[in-house]
TORDO-869962 format. One line per 10 residues: number of its first residue (from 1); their letters; for each residue x, z, y of N, C-alpha, C. Coordinates in nm, 3 decimals, decimal comma, padded with zeros to 5 digits. Layout:
BEGIN
NUM> a> X/Z/Y/X/Z/Y/X/Z/Y | ...
//
This chain:
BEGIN
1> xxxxxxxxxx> 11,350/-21,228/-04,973/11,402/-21,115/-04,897/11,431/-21,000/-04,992 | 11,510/-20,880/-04,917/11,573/-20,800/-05,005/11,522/-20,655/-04,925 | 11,477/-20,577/-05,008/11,371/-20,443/-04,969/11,457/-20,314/-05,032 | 11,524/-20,205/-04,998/11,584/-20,161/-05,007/11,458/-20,001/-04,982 | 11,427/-19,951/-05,133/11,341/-19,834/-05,103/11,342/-19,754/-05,196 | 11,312/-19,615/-05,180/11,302/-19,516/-05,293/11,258/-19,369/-05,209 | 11,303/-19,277/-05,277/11,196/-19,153/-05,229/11,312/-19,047/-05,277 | 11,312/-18,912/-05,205/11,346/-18,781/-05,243/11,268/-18,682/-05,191 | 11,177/-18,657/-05,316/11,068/-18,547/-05,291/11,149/-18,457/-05,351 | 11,079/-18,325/-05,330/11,103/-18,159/-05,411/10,992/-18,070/-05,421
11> xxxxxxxxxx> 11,016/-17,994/-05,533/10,896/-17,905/-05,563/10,971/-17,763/-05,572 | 10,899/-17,677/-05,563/10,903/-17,557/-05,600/10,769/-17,467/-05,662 | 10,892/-17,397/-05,795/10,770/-17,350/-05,855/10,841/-17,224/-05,897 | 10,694/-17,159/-05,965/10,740/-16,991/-06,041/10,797/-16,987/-06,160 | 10,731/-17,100/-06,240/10,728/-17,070/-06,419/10,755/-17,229/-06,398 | 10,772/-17,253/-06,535/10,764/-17,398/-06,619/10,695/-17,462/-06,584 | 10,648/-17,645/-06,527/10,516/-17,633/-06,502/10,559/-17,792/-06,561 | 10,454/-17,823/-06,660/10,456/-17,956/-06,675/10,395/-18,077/-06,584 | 10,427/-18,169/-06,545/10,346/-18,293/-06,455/10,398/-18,434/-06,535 | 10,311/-18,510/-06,468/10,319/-18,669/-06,462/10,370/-18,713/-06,378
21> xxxxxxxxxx> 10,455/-18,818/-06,359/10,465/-18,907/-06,233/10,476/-19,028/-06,193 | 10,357/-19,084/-06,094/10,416/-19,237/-06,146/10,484/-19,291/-06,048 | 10,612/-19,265/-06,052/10,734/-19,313/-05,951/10,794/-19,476/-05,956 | 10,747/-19,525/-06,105/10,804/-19,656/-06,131/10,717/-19,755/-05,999 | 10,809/-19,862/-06,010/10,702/-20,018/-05,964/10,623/-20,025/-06,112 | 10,508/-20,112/-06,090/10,420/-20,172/-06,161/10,563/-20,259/-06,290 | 10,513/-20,303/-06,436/10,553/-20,335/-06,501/10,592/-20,523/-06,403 | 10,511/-20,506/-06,387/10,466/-20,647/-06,335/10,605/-20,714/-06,218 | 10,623/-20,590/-06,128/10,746/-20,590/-06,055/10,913/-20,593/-06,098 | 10,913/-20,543/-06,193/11,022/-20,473/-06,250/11,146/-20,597/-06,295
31> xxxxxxxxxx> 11,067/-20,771/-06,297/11,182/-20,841/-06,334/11,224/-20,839/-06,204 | 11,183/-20,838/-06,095/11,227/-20,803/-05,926/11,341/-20,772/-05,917 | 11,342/-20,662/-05,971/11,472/-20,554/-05,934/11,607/-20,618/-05,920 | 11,669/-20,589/-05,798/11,797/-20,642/-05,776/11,900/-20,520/-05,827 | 11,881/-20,402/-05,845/11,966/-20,297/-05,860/11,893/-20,202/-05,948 | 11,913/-20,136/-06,056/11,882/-20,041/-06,161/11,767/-19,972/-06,059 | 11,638/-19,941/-06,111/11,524/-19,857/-06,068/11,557/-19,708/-06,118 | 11,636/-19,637/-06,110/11,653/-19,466/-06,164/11,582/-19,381/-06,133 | 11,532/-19,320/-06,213/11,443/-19,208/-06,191/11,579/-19,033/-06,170 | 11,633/-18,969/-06,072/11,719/-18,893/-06,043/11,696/-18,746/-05,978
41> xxxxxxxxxx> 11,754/-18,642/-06,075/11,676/-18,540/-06,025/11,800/-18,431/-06,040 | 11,754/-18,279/-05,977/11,846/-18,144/-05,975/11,749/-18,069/-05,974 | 11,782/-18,011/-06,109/11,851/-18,004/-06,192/11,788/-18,118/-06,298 | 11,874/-18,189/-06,363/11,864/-18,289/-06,433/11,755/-18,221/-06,547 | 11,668/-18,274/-06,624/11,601/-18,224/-06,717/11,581/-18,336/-06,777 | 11,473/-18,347/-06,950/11,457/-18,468/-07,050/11,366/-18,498/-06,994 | 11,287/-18,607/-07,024/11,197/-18,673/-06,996/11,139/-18,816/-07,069 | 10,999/-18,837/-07,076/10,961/-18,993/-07,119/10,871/-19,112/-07,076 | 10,869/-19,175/-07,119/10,778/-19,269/-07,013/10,692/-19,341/-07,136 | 10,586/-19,359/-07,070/10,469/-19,479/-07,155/10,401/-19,554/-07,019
51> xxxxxxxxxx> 10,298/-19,616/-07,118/10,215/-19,728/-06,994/10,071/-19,649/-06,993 | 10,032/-19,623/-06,895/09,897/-19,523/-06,931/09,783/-19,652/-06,918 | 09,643/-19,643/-06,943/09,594/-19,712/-06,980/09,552/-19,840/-06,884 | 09,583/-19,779/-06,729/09,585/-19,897/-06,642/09,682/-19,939/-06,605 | 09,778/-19,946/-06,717/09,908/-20,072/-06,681/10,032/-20,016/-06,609 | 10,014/-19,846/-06,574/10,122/-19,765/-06,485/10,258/-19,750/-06,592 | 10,351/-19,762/-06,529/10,477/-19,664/-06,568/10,441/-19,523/-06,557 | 10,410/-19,457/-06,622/10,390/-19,235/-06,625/10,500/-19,164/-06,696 | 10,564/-19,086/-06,619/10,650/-19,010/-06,658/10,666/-18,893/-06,685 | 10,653/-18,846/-06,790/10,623/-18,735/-06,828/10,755/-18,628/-06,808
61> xxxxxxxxxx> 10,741/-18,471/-06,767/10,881/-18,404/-06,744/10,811/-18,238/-06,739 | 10,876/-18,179/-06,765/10,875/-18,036/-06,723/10,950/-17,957/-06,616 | 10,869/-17,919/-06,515/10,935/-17,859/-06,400/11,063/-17,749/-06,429 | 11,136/-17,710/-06,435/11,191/-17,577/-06,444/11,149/-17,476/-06,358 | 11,152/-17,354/-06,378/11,113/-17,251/-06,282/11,207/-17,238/-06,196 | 11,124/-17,256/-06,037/11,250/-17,272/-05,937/11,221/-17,414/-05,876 | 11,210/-17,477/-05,935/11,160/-17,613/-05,869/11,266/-17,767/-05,951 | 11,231/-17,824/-05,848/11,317/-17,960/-05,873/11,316/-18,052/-05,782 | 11,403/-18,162/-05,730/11,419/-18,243/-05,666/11,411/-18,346/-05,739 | 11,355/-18,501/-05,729/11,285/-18,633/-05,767/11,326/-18,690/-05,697
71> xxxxxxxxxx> 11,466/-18,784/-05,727/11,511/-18,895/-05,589/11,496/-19,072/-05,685 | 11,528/-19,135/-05,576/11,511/-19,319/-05,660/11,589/-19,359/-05,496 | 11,668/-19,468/-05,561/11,715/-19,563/-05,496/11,739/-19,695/-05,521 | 11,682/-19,811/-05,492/11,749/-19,944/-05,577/11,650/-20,069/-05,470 | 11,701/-20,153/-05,526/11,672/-20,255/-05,373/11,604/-20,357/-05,494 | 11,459/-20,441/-05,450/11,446/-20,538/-05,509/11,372/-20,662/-05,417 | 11,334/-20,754/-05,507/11,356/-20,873/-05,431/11,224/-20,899/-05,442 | 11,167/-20,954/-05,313/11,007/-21,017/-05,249/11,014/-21,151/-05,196 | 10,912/-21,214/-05,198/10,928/-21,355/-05,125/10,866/-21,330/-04,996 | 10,831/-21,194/-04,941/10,794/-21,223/-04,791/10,683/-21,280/-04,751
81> xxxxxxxxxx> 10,614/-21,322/-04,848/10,507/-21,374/-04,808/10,358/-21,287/-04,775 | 10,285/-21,315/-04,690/10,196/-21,252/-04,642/10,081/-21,235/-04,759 | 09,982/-21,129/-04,758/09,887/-21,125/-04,831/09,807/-21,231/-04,870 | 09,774/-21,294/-04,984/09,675/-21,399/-04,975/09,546/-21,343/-04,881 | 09,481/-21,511/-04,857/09,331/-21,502/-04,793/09,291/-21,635/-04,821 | 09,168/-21,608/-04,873/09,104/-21,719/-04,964/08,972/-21,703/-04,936 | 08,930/-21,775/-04,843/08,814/-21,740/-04,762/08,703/-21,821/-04,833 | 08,717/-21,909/-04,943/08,624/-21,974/-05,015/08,616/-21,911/-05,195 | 08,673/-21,802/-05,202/08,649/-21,698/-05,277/08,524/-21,680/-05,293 | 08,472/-21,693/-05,453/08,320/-21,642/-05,462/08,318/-21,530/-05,545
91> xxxxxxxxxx> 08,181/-21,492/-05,506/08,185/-21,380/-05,552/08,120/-21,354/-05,698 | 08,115/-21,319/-05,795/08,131/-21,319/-05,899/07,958/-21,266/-05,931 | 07,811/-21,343/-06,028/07,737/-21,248/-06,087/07,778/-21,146/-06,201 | 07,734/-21,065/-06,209/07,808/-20,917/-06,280/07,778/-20,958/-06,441 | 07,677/-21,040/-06,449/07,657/-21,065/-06,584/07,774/-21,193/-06,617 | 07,866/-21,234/-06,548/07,970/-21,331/-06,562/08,123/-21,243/-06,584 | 08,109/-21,110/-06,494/08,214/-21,063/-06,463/08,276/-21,023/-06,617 | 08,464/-21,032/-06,631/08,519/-21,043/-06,767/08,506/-20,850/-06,802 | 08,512/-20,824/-06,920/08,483/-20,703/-06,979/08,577/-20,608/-06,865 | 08,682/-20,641/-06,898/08,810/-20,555/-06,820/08,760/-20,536/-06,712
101> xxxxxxxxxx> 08,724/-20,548/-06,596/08,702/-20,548/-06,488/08,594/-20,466/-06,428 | 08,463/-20,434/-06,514/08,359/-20,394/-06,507/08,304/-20,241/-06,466 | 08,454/-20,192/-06,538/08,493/-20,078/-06,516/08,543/-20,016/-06,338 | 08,569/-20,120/-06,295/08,607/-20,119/-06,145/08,433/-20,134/-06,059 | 08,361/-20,139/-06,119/08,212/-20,138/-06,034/08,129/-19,973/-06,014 | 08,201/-19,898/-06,114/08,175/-19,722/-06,097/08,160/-19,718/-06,029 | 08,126/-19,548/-05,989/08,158/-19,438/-05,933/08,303/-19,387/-05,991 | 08,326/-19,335/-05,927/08,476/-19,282/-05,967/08,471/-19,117/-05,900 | 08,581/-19,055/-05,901/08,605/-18,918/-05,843/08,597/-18,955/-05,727 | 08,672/-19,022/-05,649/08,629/-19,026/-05,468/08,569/-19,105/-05,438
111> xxxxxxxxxx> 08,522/-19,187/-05,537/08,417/-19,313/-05,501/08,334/-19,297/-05,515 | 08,213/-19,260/-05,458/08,096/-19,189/-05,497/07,967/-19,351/-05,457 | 07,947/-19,460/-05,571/07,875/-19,576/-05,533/07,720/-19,551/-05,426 | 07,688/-19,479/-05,556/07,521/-19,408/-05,541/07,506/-19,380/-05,388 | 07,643/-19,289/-05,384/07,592/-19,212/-05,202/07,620/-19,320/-05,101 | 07,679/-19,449/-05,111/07,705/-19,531/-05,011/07,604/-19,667/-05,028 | 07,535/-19,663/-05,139/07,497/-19,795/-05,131/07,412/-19,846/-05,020 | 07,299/-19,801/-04,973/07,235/-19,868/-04,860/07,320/-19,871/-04,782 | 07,434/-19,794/-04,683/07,513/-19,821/-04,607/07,619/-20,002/-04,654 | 07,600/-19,968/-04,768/07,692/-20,123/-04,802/07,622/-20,208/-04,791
121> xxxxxxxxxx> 07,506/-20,174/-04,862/07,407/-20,406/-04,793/07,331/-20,353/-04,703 | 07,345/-20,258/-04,571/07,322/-20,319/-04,435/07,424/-20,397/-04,393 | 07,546/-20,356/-04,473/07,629/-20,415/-04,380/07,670/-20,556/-04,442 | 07,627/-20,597/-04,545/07,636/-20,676/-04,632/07,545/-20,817/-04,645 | 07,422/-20,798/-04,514/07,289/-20,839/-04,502/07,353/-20,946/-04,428 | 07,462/-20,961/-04,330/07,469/-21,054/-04,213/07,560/-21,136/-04,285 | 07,627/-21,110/-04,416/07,781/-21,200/-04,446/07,716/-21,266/-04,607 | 07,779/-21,399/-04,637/07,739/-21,451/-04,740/07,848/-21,357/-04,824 | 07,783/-21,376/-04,954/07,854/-21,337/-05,076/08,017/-21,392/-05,110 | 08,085/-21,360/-05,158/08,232/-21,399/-05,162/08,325/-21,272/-05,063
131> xxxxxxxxxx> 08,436/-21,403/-04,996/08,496/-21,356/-04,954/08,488/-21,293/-04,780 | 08,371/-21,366/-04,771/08,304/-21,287/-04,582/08,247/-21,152/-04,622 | 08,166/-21,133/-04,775/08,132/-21,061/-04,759/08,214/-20,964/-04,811 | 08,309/-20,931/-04,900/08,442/-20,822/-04,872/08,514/-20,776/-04,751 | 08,573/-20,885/-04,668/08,605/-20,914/-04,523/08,535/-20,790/-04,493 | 08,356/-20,810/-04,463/08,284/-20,706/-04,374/08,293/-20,568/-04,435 | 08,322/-20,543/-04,540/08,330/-20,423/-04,589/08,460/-20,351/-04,590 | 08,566/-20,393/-04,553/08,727/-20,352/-04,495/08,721/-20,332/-04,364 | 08,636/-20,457/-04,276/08,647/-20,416/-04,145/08,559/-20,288/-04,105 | 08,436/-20,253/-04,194/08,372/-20,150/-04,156/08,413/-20,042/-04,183
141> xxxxxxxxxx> 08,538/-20,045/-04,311/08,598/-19,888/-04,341/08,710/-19,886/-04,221 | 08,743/-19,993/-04,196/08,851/-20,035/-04,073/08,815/-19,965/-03,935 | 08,723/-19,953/-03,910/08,664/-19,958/-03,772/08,596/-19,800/-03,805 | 08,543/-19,730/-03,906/08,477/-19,644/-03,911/08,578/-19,553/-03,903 | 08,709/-19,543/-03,938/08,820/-19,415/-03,965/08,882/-19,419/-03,924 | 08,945/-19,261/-03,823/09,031/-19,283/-03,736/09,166/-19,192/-03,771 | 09,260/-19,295/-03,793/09,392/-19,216/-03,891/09,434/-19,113/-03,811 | 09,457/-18,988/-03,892/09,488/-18,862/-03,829/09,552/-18,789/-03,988 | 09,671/-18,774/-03,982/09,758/-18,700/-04,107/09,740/-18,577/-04,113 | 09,660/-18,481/-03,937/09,633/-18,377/-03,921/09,502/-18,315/-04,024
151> xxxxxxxxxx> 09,445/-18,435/-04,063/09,310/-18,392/-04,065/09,254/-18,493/-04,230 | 09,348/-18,467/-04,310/09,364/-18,525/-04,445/09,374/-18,445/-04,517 | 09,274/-18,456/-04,625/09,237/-18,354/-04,784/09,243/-18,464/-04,880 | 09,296/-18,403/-04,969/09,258/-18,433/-05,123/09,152/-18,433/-05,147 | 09,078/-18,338/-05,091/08,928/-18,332/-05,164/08,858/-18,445/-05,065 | 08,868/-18,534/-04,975/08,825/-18,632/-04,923/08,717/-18,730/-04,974 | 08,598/-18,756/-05,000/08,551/-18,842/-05,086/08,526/-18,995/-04,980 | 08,471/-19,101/-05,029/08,446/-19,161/-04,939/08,318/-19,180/-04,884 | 08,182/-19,080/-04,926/08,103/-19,049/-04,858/08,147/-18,972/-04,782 | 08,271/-18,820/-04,806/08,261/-18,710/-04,663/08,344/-18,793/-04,558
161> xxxxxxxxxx> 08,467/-18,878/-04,605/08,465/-18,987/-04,499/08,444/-19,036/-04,413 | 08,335/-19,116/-04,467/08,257/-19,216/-04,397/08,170/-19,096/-04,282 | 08,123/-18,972/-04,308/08,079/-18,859/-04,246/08,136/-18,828/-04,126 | 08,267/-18,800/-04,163/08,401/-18,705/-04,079/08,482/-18,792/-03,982 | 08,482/-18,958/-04,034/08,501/-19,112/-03,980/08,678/-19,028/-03,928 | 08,759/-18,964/-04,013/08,896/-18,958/-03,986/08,965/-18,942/-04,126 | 09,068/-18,963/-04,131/09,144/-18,957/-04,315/09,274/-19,046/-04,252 | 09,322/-19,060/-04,405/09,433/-19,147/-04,405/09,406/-19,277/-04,494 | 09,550/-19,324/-04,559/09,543/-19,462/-04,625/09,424/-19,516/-04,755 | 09,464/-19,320/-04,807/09,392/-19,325/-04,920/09,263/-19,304/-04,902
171> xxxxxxxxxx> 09,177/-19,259/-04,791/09,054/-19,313/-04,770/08,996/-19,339/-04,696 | 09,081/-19,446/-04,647/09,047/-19,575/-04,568/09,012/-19,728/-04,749 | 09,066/-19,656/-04,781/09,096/-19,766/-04,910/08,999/-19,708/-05,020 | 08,973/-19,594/-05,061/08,819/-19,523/-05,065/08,721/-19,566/-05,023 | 08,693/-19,556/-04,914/08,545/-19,587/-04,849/08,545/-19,760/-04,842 | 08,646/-19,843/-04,872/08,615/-20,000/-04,836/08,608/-20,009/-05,046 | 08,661/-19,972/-05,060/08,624/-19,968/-05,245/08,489/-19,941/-05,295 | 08,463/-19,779/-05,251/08,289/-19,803/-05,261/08,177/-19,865/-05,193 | 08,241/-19,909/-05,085/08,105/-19,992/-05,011/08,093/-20,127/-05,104 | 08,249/-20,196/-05,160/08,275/-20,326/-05,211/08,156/-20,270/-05,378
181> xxxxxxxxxx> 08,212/-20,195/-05,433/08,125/-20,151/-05,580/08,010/-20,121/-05,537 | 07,965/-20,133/-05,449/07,837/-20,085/-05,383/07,752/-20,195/-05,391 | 07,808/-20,317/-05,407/07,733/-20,454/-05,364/07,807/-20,535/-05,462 | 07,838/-20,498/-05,597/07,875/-20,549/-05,710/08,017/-20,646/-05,722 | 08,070/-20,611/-05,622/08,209/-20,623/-05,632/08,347/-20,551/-05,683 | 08,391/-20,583/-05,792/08,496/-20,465/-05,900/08,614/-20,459/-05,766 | 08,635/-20,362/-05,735/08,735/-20,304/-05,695/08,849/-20,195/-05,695 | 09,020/-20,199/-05,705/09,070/-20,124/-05,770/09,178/-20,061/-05,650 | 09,213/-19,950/-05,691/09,296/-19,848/-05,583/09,427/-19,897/-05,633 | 09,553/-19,925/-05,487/09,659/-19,937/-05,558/09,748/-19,869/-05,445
191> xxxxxxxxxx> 09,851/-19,840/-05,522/09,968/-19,706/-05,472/10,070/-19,805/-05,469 | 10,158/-19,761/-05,337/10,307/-19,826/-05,329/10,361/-19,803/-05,264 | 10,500/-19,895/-05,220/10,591/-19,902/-05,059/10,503/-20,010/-04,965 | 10,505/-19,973/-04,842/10,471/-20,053/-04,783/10,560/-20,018/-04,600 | 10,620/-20,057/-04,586/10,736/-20,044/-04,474/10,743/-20,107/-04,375 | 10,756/-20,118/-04,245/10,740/-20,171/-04,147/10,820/-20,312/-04,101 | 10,779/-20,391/-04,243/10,850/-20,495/-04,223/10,787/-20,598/-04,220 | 10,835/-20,665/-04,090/10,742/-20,799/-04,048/10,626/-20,733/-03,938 | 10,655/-20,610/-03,873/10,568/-20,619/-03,787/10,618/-20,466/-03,667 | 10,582/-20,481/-03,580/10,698/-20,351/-03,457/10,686/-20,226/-03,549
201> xxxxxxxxxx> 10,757/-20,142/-03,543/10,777/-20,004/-03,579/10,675/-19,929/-03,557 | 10,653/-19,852/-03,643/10,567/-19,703/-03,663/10,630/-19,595/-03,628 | 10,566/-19,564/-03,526/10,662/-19,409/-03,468/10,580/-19,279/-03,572 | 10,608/-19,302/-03,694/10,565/-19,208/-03,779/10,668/-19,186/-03,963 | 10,594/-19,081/-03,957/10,709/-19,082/-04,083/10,655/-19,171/-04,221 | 10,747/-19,258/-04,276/10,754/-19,335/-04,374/10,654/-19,246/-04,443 | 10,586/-19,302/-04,533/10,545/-19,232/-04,701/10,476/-19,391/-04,790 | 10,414/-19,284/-04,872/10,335/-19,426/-04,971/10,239/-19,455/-04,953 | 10,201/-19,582/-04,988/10,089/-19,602/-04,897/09,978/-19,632/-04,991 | 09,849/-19,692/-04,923/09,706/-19,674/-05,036/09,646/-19,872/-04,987
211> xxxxxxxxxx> 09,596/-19,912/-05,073/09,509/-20,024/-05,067/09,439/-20,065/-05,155 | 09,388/-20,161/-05,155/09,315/-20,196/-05,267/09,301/-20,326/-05,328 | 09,215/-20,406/-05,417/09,232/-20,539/-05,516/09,062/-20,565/-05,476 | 09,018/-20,641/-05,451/08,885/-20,692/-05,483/08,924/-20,809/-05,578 | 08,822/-20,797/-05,693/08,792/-20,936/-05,812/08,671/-21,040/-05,695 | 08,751/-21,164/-05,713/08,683/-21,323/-05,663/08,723/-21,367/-05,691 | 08,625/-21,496/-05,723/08,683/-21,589/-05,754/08,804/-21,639/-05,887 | 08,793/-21,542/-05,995/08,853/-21,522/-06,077/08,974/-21,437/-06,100 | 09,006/-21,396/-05,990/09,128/-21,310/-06,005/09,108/-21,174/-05,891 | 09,242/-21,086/-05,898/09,256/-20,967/-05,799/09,297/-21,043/-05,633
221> xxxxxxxxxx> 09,258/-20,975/-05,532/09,322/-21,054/-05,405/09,345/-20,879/-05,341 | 09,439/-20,912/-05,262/09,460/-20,763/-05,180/09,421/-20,754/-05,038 | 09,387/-20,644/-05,062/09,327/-20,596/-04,882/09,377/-20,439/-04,828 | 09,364/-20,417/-04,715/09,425/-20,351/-04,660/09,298/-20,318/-04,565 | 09,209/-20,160/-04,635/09,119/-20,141/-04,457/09,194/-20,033/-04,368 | 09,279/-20,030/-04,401/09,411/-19,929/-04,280/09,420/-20,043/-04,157 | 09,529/-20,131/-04,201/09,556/-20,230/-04,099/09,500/-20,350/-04,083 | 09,403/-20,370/-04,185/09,308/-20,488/-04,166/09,370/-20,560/-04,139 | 09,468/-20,630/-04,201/09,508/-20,761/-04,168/09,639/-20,778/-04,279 | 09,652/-20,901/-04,308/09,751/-20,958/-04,409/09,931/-20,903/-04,359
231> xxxxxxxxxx> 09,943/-20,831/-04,469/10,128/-20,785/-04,481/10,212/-20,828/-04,566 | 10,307/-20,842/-04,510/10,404/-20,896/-04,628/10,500/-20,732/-04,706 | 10,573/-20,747/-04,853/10,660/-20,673/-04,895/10,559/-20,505/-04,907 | 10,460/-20,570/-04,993/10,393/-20,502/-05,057/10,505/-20,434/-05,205 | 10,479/-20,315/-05,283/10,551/-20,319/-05,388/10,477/-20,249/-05,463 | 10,359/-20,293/-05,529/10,336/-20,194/-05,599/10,322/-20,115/-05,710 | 10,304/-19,930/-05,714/10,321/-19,879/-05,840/10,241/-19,849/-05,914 | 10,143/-19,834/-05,861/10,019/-19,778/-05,965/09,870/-19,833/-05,941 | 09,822/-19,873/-06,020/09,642/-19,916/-05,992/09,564/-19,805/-06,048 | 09,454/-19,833/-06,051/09,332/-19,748/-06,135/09,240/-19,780/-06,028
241> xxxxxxxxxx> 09,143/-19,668/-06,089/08,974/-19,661/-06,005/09,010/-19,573/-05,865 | 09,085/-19,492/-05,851/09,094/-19,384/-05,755/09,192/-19,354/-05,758 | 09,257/-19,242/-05,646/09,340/-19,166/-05,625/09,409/-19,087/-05,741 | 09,288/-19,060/-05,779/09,336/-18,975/-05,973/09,390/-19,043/-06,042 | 09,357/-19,186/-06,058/09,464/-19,253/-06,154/09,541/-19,268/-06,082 | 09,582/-19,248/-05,964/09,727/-19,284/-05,926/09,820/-19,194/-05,860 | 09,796/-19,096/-05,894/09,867/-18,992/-05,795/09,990/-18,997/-05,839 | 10,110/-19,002/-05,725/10,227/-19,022/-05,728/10,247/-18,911/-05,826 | 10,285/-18,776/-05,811/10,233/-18,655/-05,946/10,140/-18,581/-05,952 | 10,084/-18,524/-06,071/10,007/-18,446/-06,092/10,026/-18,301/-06,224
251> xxxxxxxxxx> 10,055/-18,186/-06,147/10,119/-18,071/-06,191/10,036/-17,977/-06,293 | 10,055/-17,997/-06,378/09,972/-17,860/-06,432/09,997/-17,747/-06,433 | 10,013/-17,682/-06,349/10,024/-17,525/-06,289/10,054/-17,546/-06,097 | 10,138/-17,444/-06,088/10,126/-17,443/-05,907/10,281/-17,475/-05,932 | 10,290/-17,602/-05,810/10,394/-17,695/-05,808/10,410/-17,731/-05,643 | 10,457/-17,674/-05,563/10,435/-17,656/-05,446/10,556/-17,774/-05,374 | 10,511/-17,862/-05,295/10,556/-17,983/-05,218/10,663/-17,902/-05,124 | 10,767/-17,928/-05,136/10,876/-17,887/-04,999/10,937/-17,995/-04,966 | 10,944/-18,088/-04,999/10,999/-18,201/-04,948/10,940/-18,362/-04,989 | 10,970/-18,420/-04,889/10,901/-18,550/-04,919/10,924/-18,694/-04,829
261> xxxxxxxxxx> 11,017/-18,764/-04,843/11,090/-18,842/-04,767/11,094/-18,986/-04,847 | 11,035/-19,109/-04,773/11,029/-19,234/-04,873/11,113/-19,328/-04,756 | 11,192/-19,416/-04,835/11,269/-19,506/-04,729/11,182/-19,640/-04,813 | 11,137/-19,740/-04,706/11,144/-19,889/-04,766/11,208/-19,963/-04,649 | 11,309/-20,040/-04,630/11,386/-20,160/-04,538/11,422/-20,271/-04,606 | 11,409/-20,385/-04,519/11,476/-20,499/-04,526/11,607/-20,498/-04,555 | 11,703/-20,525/-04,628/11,858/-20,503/-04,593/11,890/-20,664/-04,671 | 12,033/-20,685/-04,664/12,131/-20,800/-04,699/12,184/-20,815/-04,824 | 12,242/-20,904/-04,882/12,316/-20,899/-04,986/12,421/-20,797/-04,970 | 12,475/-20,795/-04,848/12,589/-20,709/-04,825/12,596/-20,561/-04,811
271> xxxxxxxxxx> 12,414/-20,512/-04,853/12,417/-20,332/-04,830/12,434/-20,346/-04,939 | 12,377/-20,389/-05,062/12,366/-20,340/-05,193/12,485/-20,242/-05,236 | 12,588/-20,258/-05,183/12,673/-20,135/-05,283/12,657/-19,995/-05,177 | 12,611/-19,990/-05,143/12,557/-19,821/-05,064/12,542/-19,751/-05,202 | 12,576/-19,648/-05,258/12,570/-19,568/-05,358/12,430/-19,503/-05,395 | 12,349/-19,504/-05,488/12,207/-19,406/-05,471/12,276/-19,248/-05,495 | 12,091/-19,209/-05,469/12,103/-19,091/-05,506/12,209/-18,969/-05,671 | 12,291/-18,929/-05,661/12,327/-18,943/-05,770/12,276/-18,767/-05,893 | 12,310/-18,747/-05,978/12,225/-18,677/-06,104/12,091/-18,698/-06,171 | 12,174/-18,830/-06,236/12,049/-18,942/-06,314/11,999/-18,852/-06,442
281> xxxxxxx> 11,842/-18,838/-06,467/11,751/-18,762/-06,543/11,822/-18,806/-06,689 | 11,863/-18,717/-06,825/11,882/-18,785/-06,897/11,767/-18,837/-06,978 | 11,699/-18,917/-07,060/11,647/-19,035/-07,092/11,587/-18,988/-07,226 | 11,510/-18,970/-07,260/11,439/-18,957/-07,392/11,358/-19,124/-07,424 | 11,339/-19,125/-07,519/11,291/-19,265/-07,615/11,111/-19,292/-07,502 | 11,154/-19,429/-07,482/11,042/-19,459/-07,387/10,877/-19,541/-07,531 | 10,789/-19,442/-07,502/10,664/-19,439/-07,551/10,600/-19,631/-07,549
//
């Protein structure tokens, strides 16, 4: 299938303000692409890109004073297939688990292990180890939070969370991360498109969405404690431990959000020539 998505955010600011952004797909995605991935902005400014240390595309740029607009358009290609589920997934002893990974058993900035752990093996007491016992720890961030966009902070942890039992994607996918590191399961935050495809419409406005990776059984598997249940035309851009490694941008000075609009759809061989967004960033030497 053919996924047709990108974004036109805007900022406004006073002075110069430097940020990051990680607007790319994952490296991993990128032979996908059916149509050029552009990074497109007004007023056009330089810019560069490297791989930051968890595998992201980061784009480095300087705001101008006054602001800027950040658009992407380009369609790439998915097989549609639903989330794995591998219900004979084991679960890994920590003295087995590979170096890389280990790092995903923290505390993190919104993952606070320490403050959730007895809450994680009560709930952890009734399900064998593996993959029942991840299962119970999605359905309990699943069932504990009740999505409200009204009532969403940044400063969100997934102990005040689990407290306040309302948030959004990103910690719904918080609080099922630390309950999982809670009970020695590496788990990682991941940023993307995720669009209402393959299942009825959302009478809400598009944006990006939050989930996460549990390690079993030798590899990453994906979960979802928003919708608790397997999706297809996942795309994603960024991993890390938390929200902090993945924030779509992050401004160093005051960089104020005025706009913010993400499209992801299904479309045909036959949309592809729809024109993108056009005043493509010019290109400095990629890191």
């Amino acid at each position: 299938m053919l996924i047709r998505t990108g974004f036109d955010i805007a900022f406004e600011t006073d002075t110069d303000v430097p940020m990051l952004a990680l607007l790319n797909v994952r490296p991993e995605r990128q032979a996908d692409l059916r149509t050029p991935e552009v990074l497109r902005a007004e007023p056009a400014v330089p810019y560069r890109q490297y791989i930051d240390p968890f595998g992201n595309v980061c784009t480095r740029l300087v705001v101008p004073a006054g602001g800027i607009s950040l658009r992407a358009d380009f369609v790439i290609e998915d097989p549609g297939t639903p989330d794995p589920v591998a219900l004979d997934a084991v679960q890994h002893p920590v003295d087995e688990l590979p170096d890389e990974v280990l790092t995903y058993l923290m505390s993190s900035r919104y993952c606070e292990v320490s403050r959730l752990s007895q809450e994680a093996w009560d709930i952890a007491r009734d399900h064998p180890p593996g993959w029942a016992r991840v299962q119970a720890m999605v359905t309990a961030a699943h069932e504990r939070i009740e999505f409200d966009y009204m009532k969403a902070s940044t400063e969100s942890t997934a102990r005040s969370v689990f407290d306040t039992r309302c948030g959004v994607c990103r910690d719904f996918a918080h609080l099922a991360i630390t309950l999982c590191r809670a009970i020695n399961v590496p788990a990682r935050y991941c940023t993307g498109y995720l669009g209402d495809i393959g299942i009825d419409p959302i009478d809400a406005p598009m944006d990006f969405s939050a989930w996460f990776e549990a390690y079993l059984g030798g590899r990453w598997y994906t979960f979802d404690a928003r919708h608790n249940t397997p999706r297809i035309a996942r795309i994603v851009m960024a991993r890390g431990r938390d929200a902090t490694d993945t924030a779509i941008t992050t401004s160093f000075g005051n960089a104020r959000l005025t706009r913010f609009d993400v499209h992801t759809d299904e479309v045909a061989d036959t949309d592809l020539s729809r024109p993108p967004a056009e005043t493509a960033l010019p290109q400095r030497a990629v890191a």
